[in-house]
C-alpha positions as CSV (number, residue, x, y, z in Angstrom):
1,X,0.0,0.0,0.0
2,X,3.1,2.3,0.3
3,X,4.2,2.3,-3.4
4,X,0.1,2.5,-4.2
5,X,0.7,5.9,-1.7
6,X,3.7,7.2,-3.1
7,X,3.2,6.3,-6.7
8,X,0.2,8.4,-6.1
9,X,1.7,11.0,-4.7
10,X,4.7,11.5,-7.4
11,X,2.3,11.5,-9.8
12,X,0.1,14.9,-8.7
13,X,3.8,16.2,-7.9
14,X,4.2,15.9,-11.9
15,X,1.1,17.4,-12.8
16,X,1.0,20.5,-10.6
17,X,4.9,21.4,-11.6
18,X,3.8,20.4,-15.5
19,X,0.7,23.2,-15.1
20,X,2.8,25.6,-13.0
21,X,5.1,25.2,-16.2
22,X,2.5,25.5,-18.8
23,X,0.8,28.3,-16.7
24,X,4.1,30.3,-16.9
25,X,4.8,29.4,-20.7
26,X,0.7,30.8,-21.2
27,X,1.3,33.7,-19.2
28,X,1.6,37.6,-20.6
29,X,0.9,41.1,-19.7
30,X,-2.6,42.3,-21.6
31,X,-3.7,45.4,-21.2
32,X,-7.5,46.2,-19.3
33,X,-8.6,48.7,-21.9
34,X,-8.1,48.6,-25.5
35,X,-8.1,50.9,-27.8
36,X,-10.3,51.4,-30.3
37,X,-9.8,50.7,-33.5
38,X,-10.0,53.1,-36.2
39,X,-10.1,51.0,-39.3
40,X,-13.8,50.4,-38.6
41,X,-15.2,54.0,-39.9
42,X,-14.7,53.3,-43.5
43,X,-16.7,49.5,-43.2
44,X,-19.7,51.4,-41.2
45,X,-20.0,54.2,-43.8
46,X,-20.2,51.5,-46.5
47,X,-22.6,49.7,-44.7
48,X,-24.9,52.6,-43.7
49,X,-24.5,53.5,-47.8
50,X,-25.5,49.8,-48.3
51,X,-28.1,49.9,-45.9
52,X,-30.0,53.4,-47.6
53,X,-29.6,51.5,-51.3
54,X,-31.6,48.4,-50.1
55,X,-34.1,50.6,-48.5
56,X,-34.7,52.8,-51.4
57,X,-34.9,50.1,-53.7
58,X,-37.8,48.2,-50.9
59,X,-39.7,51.6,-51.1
60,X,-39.0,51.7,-55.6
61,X,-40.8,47.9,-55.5
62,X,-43.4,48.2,-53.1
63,X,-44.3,51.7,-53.9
């Protein structure tokens, strides 16, 4: 029952040090806020421009 003990015990000394290691290999400084990004002006002016065609052409058909 010893080894059965022991054998046990080596083996969740492995795992925690192998997580401890991945945890430290995973880990990184991010930063709370982000920034916004300003690439995404351009895609909402074409979709509001897409978005007035489609409803003009709904009110040209049902109108």
């Amino acid at each position: 029952m010893t080894m059965r003990t022991t054998l046990g015990t080596a083996q969740q000394l492995h795992l925690s040090r192998a997580a401890r290691t991945a945890g430290e290999a995973f880990a990184f400084d991010e930063p709370e806020i982000l920034e916004p990004s300003r690439t995404r002006l351009p895609i909402t002016v074409f979709l509001a421009g897409l978005a007035a065609v489609a409803l003009t052409a709904l009110y040209m058909i049902a109108g």
